[in-house]
C-alpha positions in Angstrom: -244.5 38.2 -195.8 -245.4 41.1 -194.1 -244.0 43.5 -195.9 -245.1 42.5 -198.9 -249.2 43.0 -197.7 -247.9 46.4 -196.8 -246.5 47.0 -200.3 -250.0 46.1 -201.4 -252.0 48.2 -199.1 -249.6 50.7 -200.1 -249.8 50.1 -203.8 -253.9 50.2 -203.4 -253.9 54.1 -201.4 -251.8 55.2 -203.8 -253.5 53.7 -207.1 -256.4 56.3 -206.1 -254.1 59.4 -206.5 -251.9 58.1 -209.3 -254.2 56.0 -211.3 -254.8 52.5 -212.1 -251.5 50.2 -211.0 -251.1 47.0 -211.5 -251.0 45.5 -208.5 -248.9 42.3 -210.1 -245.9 44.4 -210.2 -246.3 45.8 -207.0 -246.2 41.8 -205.5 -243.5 40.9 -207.9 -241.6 44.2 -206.0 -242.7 43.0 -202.9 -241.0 39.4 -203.6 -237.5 40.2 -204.6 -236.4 40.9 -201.1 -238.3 39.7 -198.3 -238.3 41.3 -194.7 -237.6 38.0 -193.1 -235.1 36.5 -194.4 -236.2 33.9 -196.2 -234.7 32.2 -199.3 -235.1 33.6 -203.2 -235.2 31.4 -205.8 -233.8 33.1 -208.8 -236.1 34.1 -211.9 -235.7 32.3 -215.0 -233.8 34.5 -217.8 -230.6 35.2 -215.4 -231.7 38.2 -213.9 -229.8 39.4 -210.8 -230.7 38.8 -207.7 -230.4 41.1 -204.6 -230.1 38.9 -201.6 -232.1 39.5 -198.6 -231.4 41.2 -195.7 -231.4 38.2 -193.2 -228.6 36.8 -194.4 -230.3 33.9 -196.0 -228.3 32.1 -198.6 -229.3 32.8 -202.3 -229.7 29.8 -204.8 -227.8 32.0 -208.3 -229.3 32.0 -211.4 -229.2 29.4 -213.9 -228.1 32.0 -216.7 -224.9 32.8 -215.6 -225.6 36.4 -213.9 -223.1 38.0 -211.1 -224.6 37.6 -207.5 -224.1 39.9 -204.9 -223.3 38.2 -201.7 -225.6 38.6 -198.8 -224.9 41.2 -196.0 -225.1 38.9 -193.4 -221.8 36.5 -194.2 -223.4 33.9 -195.7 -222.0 31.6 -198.3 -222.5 31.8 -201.8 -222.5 29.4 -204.2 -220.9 30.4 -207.5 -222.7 30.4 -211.2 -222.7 27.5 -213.5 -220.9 29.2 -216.3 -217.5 30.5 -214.8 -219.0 34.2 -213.7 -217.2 35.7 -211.1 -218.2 35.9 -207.7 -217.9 38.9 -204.9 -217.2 37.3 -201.4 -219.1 37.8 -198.4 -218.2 40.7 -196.3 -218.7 38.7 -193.1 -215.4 36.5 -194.1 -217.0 33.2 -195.2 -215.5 30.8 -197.4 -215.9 30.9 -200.9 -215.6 28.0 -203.2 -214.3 29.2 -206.8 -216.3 29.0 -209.8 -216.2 25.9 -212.3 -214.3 27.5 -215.4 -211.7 29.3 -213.8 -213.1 32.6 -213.1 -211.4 34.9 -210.6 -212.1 35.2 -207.3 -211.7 38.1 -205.0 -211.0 36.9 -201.5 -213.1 37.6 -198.1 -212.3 41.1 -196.6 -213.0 39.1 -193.2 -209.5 37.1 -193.9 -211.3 33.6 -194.4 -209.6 31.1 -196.5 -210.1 30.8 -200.6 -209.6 27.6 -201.8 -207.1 28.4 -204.9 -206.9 27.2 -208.5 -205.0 24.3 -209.0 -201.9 24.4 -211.5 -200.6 21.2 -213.3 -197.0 20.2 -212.8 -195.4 18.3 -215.5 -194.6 15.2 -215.5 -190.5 14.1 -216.1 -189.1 10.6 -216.8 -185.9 10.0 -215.5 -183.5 7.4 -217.2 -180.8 5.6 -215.8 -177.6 5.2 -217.4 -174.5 3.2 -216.5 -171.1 4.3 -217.6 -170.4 0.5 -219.6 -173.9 0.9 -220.8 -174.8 -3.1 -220.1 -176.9 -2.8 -217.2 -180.6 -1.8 -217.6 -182.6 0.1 -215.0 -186.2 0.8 -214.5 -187.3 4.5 -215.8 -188.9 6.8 -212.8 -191.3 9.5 -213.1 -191.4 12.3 -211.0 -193.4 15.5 -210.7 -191.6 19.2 -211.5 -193.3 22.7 -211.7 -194.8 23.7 -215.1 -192.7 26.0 -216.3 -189.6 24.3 -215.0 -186.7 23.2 -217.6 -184.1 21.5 -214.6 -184.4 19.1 -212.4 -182.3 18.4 -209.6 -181.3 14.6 -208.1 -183.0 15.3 -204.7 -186.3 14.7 -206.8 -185.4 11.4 -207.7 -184.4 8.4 -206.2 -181.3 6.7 -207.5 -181.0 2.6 -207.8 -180.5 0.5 -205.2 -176.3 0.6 -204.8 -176.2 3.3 -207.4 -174.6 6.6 -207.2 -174.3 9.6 -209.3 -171.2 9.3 -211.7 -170.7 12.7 -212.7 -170.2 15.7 -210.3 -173.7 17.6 -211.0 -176.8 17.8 -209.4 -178.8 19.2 -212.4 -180.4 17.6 -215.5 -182.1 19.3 -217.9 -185.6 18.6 -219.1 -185.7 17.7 -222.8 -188.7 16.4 -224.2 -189.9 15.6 -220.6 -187.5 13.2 -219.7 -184.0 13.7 -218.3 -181.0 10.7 -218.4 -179.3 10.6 -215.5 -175.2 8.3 -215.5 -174.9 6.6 -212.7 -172.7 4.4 -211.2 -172.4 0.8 -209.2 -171.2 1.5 -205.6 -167.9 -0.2 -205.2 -168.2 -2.8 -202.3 -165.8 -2.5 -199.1 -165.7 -6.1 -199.0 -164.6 -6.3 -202.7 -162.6 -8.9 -204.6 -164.8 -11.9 -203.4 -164.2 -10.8 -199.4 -159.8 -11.4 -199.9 -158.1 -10.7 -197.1 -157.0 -6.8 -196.3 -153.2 -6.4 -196.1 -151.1 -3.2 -195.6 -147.5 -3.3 -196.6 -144.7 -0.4 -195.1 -142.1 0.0 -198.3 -139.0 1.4 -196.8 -136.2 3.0 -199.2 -132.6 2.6 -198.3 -129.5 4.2 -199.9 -126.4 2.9 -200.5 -124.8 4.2 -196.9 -127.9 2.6 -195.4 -130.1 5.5 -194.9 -133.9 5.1 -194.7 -134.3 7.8 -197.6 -138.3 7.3 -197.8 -141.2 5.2 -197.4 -144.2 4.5 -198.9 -147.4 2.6 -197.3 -149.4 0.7 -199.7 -153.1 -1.0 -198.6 -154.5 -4.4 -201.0 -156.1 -7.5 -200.9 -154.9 -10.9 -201.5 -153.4 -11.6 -204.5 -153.9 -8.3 -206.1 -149.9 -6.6 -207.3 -149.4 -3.0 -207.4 -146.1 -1.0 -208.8 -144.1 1.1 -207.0 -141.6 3.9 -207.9 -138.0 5.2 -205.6 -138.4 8.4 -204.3 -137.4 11.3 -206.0 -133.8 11.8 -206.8 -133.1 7.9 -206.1 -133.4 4.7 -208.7 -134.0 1.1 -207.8 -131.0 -1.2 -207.4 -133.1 -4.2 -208.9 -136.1 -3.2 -211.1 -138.2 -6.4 -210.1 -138.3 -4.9 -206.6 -141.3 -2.3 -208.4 -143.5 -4.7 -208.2 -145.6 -5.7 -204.8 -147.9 -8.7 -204.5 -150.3 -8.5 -201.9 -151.0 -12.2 -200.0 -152.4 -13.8 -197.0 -149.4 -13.4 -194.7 -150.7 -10.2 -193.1 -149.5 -6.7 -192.6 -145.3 -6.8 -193.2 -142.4 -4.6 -193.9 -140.8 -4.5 -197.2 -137.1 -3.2 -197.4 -135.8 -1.7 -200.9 -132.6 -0.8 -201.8 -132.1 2.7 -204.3 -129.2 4.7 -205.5 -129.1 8.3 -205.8 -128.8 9.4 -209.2 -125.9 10.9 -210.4 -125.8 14.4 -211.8 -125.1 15.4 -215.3 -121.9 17.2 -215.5 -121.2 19.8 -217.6 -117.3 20.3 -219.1 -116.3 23.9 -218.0 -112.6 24.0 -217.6 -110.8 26.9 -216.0 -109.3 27.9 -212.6 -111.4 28.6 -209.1 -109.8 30.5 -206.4 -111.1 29.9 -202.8 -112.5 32.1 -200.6 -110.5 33.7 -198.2 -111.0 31.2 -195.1 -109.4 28.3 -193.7 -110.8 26.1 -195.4 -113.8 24.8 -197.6 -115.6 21.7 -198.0 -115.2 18.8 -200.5 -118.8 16.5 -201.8 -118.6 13.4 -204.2 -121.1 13.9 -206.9 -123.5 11.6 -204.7 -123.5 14.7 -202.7 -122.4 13.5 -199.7 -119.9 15.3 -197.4 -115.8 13.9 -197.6 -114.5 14.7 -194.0 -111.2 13.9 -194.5 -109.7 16.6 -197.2 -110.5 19.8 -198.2 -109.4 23.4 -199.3 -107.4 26.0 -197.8 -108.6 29.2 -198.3 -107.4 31.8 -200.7 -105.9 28.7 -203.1 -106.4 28.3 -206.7 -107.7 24.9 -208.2 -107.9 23.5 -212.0 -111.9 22.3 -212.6 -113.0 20.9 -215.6 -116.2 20.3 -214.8 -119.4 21.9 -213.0 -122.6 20.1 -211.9 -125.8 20.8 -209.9 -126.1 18.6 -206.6 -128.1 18.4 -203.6 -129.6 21.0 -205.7 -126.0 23.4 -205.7 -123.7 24.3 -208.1 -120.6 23.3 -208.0 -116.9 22.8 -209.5 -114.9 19.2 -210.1 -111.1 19.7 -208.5 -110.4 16.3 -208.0 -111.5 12.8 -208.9 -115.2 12.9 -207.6 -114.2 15.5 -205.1 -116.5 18.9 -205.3 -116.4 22.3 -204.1 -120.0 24.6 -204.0 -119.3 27.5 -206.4 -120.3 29.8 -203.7 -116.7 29.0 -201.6 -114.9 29.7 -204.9 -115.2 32.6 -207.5 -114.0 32.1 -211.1 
C-alpha cells in the first residue's frame, strides 16, 4: 500500500495550504485502486468499481452496478441481477450474465459462451393405412419457430415405410401424424415357390403375334388379355395359375379381329399400273389374284385394316384406296 501512505503524506502537506482535510477521505481515495494490484472488494450500496491496474480480478458488487473489466485481461465475473457486462480487452472469456443480459464479445477474439434457445418438442404419430395396427408415439426435437418437420428427424417402425410420397408434416398442436406402411416381404405368401411363365400368342396362320411374361408364386392365378388387335380363341385360356412345376411356356391361340365395314357402293378405277394388290379383311396379302391397272371395279363396301382404307371388289378380297380413285 504504498501509494496510499503517499496519498496521506500528500493529503497532510497540502492540508496546511488548503485547510483542514479529512484525512478519512483521502485513505478511502487511496483504497479504490491500489498500486499493486491487489484485489477490491466492492462497497456496499452498488457503487462502481474501477479495477486496478494489475490486472487483479474484481469481486462485482452485490447491487447490480456495471463493472469495467480490468486492463490487464482478466476475467470478470458478471452481476447478480442480469447487468450487462463489458469484456476484457486482453480477449478472455466471458461467462454471460444470469438473466439474459447481453453480452458484447472479447475484442481479442476469445470465445462467448452463447444463450441457449429452447427447441420445441414434436410428437410424431404413426398411422397405418387399414388403421388396425398400433404404434408407439415418438418425440423428437425441432427449432422454435419451426411449423414442418421432415422424416429424416424421425425414425419410422421397424418394417415400416412412408405410404405417401412426402417428406413433410406439418406441426399442429405439437404433434405431427405420419401414414405409414408394412414393408411387403420378398419371401411373401408363406415362402411359395417363385415361378415365371412365357405366354406366347399365336394367330390363326401360326404366327407368334406377341408375348407376355408373367412372374407368381404357387397357387396364386393371374388374368391375361390378347394383344392388341387380336381376341382369344377360348376365353378360359385368360386365366393363369401359378404352381410348383417351375418356370414353363404357355402357348395361346388368338384371332385377329375383323374390321367393321362400312356400306359405300360405287365404282373404283385402278391406277394406271400393271397391277394392284388384293387383302382379305384379316389383312393378310392374297398372292394369287389381283388387279390390272387402269380397270374399273363395283365396291360396296369400305373398311379400315392393318390400319388402311380400303374398298371390297370381291368376296373378302380388298384393294387399298390409295391404288384406286373413286
Amino acid at each position: 500500500m504504498k501509494l496510499g501512505k503517499t496519498l496521506i503524506v500528500t493529503g497532510l502537506l497540502f492540508s496546511s495550504v488548503l485547510g483542514s482535510v479529512n484525512v478519512n477521505n483521502i485513505t478511502a481515495m487511496a483504497a479504490e485502486v491500489p498500486a499493486g494490484g491487489a484485489s477490491v472488494t466492492p462497497p456496499a450500496g452498488g457503487a462502481s468499481v474501477t479495477p486496478p491496474a494489475g490486472g487483479a480480478s474484481v469481486t462485482p458488487p452485490a447491487g447490480g452496478a456495471s463493472v469495467t473489466p480490468p486492463a490487464g485481461g482478466a476475467s470478470v465475473t458478471p452481476p447478480a441481477g442480469g447487468a450487462s457486462v463489458t469484456p476484457p480487452a486482453g480477449g478472455a472469456s466471458v461467462t454471460p450474465p444470469a438473466g439474459g443480459a447481453s453480452v458484447t464479445p472479447p475484442t481479442g477474439g476469445a470465445s462467448v459462451t452463447p444463450s441457449v434457445n429452447e427447441d420445441q418438442k414434436v410428437t410424431v404419430k404413426f398411422k397405418s393405412k387399414n388403421n388396425k395396427e398400433k404404434f408407439e408415439t415418438v418425440v423428437v426435437h425441432a427449432p422454435k419457430d419451426s411449423h414442418i418437420i421432415t422424416s429424416s428427424g424421425f425414425k419410422l417402425p421397424k418394417g415400416y415405410r412412408l405410404a405417401q410420397k412426402k417428406n413433410q408434416f406439418d406441426i399442429q398442436n405439437g404433434s405431427v401424424e405420419v401414414l405409414i406402411e408394412k414393408i411387403p416381404s420378398r419371401g411373401g405368401h408363406g415362402g411359395r415357390a417363385s415361378q415365371r411363365i412365357r405366354v406366347s400368342f399365336f394367330d390363326q396362320n401360326g404366327d407368334e403375334v406377341g408375348f407376355k411374361q408373367l412372374n407368381g408364386k404357387d397357387g396364386i392365378s393371374t388374368t391375361i388379355e390378347a394383344p392388341a388387335g387380336y381376341s382369344l380363341v377360348n376365353s378360359s385360356d385368360a386365366t393363369i395359375k401359378f404352381d410348383k412345376k417351375g418356370n414353363k411356356d404357355i402357348k395361346i391361340n388368338v384371332t385377329k379381329n375383323k374390321p367393321t365395314p362400312v356400306m359405300s357402293e360405287g365404282i373404283v378405277t385402278t391406277n394406271s399400273g400393271e397391277y394392284f394388290h388384293l387383302y382379305t379383311i384379316e389383312g393378310k396379302d392374297i398372292t394369287n389374284r389381283g388387279l390390272s391397272g387402269d380397270s374399273k371395279w363395283y365396291t360396296d363396301q369400305y373398311a379400315t385394316i392393318n390400319g388402311e382404307k380400303m374398298y371390297r371388289v370381291a368376296t373378302n378380297e380388298w384393294v387399298k384406296a390409295t391404288d384406286v380413285y373413286k
